[in-house]
MIGUFI-795179 format. One line per field, with one value per atom (N, C-alpha, C): residue number from 1; atom name; x, y, z. Coordinates in steps of 0.05 Angstrom, whole numbers. Atoms other than C-alpha are relative to their C-alpha. Layout:
BEGIN
k	[NUM ...] $
a	[CA ...] $
c1	[X ...] $
c2	[Y ...] $
c3	[Z ...] $
//
This chain:
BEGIN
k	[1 1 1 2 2 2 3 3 3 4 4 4 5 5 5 6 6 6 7 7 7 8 8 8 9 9 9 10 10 10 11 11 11 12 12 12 13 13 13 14 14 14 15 15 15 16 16 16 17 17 17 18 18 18 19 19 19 20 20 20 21 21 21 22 22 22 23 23 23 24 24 24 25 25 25 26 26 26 27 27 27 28 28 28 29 29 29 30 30 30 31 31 31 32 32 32 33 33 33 34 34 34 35 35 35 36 36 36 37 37 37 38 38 38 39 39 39 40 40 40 41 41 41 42 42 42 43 43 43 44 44 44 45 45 45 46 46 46 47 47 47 48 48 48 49 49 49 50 50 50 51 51 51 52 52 52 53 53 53 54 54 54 55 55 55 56 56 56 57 57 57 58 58 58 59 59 59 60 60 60 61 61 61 62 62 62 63 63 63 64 64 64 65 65 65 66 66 66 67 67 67 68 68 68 69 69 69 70 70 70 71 71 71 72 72 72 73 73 73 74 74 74 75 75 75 76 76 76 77 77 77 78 78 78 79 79 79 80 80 80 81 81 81 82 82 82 83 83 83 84 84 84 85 85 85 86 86 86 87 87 87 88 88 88 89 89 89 90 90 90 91 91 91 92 92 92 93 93 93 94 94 94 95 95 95 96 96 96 97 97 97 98 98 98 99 99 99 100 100 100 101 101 101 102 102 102 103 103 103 104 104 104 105 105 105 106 106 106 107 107 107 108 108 108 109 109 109 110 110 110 111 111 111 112 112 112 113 113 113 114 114 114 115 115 115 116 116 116 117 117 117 118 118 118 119 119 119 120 120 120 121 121 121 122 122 122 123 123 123 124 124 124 125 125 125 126 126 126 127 127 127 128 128 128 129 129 129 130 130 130 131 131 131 132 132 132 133 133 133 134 134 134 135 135 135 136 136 136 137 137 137 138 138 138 139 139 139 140 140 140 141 141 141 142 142 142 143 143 143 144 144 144 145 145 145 146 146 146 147 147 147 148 148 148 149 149 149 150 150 150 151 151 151 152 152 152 153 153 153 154 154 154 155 155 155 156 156 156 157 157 157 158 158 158 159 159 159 160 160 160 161 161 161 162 162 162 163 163 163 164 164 164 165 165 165 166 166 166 167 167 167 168 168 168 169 169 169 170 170 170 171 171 171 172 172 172 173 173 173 174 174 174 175 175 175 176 176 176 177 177 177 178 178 178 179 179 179 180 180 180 181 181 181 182 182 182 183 183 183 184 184 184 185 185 185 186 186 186 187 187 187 188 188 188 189 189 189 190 190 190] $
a	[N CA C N CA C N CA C N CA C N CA C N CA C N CA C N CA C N CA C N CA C N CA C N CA C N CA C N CA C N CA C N CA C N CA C N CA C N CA C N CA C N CA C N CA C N CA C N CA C N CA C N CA C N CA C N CA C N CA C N CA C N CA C N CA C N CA C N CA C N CA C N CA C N CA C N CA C N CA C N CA C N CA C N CA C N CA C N CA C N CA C N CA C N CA C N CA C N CA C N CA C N CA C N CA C N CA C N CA C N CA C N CA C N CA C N CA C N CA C N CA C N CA C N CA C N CA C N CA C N CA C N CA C N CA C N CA C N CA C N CA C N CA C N CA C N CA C N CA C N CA C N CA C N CA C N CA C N CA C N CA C N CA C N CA C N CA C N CA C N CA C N CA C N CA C N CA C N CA C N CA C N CA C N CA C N CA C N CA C N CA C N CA C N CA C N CA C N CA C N CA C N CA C N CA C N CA C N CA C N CA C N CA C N CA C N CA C N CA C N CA C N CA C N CA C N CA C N CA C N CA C N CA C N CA C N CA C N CA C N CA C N CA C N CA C N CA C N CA C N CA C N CA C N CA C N CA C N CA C N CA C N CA C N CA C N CA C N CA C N CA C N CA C N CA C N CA C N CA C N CA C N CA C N CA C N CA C N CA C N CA C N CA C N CA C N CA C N CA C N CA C N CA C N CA C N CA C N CA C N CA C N CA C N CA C N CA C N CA C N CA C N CA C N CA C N CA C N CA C N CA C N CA C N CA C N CA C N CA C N CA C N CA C N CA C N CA C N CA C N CA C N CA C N CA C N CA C N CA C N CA C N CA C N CA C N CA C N CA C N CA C N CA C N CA C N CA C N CA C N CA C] $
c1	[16 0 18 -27 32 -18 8 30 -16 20 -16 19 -29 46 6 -9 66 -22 30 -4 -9 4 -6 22 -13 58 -4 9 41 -16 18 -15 2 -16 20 10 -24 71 -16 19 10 -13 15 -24 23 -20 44 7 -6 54 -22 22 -17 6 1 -8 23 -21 63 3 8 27 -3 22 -20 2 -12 16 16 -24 53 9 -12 93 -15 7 63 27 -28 113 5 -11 145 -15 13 97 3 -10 143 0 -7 142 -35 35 60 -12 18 37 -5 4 54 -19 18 26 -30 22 -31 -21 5 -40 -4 2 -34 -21 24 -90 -22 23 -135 -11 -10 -128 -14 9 -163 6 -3 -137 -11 19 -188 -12 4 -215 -39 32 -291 -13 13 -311 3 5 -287 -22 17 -327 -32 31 -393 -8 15 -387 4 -6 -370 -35 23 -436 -24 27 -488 17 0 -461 -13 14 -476 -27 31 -548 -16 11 -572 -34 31 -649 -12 1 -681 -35 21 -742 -15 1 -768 -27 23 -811 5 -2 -821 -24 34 -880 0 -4 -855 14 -7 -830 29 -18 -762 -15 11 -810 11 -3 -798 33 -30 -724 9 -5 -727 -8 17 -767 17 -19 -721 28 -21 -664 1 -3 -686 -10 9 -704 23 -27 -652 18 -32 -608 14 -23 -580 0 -18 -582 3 -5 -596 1 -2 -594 26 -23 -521 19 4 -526 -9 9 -560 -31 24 -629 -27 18 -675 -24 23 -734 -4 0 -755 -23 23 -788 -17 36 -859 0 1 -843 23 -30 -784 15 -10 -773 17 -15 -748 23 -26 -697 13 -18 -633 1 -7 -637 -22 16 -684 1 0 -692 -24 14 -717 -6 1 -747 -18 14 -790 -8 -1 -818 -20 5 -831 -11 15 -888 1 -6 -884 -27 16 -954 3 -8 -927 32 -29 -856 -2 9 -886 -2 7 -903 40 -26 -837 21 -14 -803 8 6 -833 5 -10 -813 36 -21 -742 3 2 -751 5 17 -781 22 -15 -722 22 -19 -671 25 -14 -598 19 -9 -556 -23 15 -591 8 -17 -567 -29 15 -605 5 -3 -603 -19 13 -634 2 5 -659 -14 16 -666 5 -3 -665 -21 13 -725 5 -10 -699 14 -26 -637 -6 5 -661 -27 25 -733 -6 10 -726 -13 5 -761 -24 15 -815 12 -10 -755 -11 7 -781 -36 30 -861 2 14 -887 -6 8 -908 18 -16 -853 31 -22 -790 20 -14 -726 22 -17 -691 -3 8 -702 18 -29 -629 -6 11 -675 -25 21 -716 20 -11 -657 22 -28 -580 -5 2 -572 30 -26 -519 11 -14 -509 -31 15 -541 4 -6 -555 -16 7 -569 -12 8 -615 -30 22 -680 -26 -8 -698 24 -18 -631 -5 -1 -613 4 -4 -604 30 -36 -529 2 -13 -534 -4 13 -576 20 -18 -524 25 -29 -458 -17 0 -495 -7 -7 -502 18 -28 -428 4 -11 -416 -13 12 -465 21 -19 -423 33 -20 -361 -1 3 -383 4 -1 -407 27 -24 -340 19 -11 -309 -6 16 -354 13 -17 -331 -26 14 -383 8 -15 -340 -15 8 -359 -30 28 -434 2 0 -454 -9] $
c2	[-23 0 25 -19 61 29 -15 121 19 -23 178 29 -27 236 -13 4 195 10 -6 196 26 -29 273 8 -10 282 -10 1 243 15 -24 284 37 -18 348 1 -1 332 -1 2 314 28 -30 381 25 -24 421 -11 -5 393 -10 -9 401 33 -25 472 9 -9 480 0 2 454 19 -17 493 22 -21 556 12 -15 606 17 -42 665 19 -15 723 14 -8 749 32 -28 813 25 -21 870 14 -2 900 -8 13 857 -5 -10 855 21 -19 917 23 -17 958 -6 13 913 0 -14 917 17 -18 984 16 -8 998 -17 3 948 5 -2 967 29 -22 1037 22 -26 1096 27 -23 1161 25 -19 1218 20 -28 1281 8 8 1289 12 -3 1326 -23 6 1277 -25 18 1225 2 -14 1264 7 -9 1292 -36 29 1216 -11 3 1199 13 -22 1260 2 0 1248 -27 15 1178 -16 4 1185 26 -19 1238 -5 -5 1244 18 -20 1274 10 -8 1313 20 -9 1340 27 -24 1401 5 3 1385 23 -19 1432 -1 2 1411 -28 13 1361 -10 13 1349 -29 15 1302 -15 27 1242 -14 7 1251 -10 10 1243 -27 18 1189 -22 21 1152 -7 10 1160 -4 7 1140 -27 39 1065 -11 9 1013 2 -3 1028 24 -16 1085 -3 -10 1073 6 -20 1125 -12 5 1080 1 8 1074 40 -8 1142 19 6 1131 2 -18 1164 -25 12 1096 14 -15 1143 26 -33 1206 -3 -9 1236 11 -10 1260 35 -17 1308 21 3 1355 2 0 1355 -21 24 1291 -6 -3 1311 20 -11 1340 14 -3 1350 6 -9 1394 -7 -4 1379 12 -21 1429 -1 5 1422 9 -5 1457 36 -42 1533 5 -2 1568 24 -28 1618 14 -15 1679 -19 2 1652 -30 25 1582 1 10 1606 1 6 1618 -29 24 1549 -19 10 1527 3 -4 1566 -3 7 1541 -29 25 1470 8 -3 1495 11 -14 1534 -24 30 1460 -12 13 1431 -3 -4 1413 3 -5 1432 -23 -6 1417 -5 17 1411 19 -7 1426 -6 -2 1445 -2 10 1416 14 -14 1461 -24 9 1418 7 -10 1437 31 -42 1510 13 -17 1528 4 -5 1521 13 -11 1545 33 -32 1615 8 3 1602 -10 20 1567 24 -14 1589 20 -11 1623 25 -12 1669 27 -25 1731 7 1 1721 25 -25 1780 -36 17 1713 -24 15 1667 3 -4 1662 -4 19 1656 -6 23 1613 -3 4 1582 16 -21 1620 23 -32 1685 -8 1 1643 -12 3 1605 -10 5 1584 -24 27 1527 1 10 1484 -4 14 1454 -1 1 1467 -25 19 1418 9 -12 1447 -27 17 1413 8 -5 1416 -29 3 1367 -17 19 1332 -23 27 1273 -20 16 1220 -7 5 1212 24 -22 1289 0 9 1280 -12 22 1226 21 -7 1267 27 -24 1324 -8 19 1280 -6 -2 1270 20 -26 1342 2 -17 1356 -22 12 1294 6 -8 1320 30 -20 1385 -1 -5 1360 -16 10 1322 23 -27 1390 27 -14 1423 -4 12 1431 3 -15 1433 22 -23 1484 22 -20 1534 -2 1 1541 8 -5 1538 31] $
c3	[0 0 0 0 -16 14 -20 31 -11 5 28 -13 5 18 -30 26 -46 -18 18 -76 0 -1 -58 -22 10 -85 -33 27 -159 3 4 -158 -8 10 -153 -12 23 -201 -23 27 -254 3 0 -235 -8 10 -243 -37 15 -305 -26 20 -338 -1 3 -310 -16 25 -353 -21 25 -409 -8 17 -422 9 4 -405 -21 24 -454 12 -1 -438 -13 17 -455 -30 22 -517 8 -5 -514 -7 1 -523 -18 28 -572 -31 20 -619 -13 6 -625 -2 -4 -603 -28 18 -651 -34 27 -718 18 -15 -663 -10 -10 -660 -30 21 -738 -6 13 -758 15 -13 -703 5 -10 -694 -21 21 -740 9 0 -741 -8 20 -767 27 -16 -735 0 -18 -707 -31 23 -772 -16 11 -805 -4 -8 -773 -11 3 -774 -26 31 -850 -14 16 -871 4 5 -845 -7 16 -861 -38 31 -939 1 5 -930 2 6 -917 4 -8 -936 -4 -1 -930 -13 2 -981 -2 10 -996 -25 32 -1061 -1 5 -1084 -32 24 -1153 -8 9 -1200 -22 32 -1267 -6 8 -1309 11 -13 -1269 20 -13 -1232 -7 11 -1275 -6 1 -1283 21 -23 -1214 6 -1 -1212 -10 10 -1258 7 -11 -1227 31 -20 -1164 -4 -4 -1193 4 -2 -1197 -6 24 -1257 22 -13 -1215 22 -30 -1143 13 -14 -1103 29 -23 -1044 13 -18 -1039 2 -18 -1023 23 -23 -968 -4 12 -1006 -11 5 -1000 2 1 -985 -1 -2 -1000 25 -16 -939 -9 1 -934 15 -20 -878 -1 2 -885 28 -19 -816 8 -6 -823 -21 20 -888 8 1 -894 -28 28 -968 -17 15 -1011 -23 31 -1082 -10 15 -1125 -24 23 -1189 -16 11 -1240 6 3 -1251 30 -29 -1181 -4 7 -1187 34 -26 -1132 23 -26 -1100 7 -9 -1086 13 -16 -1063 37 -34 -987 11 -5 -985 0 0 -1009 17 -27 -968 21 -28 -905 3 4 -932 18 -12 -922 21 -29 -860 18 -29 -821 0 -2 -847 26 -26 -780 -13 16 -792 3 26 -825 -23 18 -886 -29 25 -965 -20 24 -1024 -31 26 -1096 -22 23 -1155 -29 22 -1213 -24 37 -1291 10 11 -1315 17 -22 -1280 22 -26 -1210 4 0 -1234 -6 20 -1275 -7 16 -1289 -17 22 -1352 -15 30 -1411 8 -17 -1361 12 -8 -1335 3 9 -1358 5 -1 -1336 32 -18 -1279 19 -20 -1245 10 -3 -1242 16 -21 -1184 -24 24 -1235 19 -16 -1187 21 -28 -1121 19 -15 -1095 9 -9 -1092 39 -26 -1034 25 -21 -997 -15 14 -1005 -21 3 -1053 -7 -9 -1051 -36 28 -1118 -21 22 -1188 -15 19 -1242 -18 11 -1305 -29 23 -1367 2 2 -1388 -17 -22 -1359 5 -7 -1324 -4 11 -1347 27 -29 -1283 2 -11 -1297 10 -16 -1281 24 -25 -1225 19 -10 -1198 9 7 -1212 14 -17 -1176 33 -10 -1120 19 -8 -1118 11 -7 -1119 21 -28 -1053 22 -13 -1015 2 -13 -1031 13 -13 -1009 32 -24 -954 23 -23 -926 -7 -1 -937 32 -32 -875 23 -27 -817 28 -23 -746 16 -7 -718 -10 13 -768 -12 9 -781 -33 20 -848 -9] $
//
């Protein structure tokens, strides 16, 4: 019969050397941390954070009154896209967009109304002029009753000129309000 102290002591010796197994050194800190610290690590500055995401969804809302309607319309199906970015729905409400689009001839007794679209809007929020009438009035420019451009009622951001835009313009104007807007800074009010 073998003593009780032996059978402690195999025991111990099998427990010290499960526990030496399945131990590692940790490795030198040096030698990890830094490959670490480069793939984990992003360096960028709070604007840039914030304009990276208000380009990539922007929200928009429309105030069409003419035939830019349909340009719109088409380039918001599949062939172009507008989801990627971010523009799966046009709001209803503009309280709930960032992004006006403008489109068609803007007579004086409907620019109050319009107006007050952009007013509700919360801020930030950027305005897109579509086709000649938004832009100048269009072929209406010169009427006693007609606005010749929405710019006389509030800033806009980016024109797109045609009669009516084509949806690659539409698109490529688009671009231009996104890179605008990773240009902004919160600091400085628009």
């Amino acid at each position: 019969m073998t003593p009780s102290s032996e059978i402690d002591r195999r025991e111990a010796a099998g427990i010290e050397a499960l526990r030496n197994a399945s131990q590692r050194p940790i490795p030198d800190p040096d030698a990890w941390l830094d490959q670490e610290i480069k793939r984990n690590l992003l360096f960028t500055t709070v604007d840039g954070v914030i304009n990276w995401a208000r380009k990539a969804s922007l929200w928009p809302a429309t105030a069409f009154t003419a035939c830019c309607t349909f340009e719109f319309i088409g380039a918001s199906a599949s062939r172009f896209d507008t989801s990627r970015f971010g523009m799966e729905v046009v709001r209803s409400s503009p309280r709930q967009a960032d992004l006006l689009i403008c489109g068609g001839t803007l007579s004086w007794k409907m620019a109050p109304q319009i107006k007050r679209l952009y007013d509700q809007m919360a801020e930030p929020k950027w305005v897109i002029a579509m086709g000649a009438c938004a832009i100048s009035g269009g072929i209406f420019h010169d009427s006693y009753a007609v606005v010749p451009g929405y710019n006389l009622l509030f800033p806009v951001d980016v024109y797109i000129p045609g009669c009516p835009p084509r949806p690659e313009a539409l698109m490529a104007g688009f671009e231009a309000l996104r890179q605008k807007i990773a240009k902004e800074s919160i600091s400085r009010p628009r």
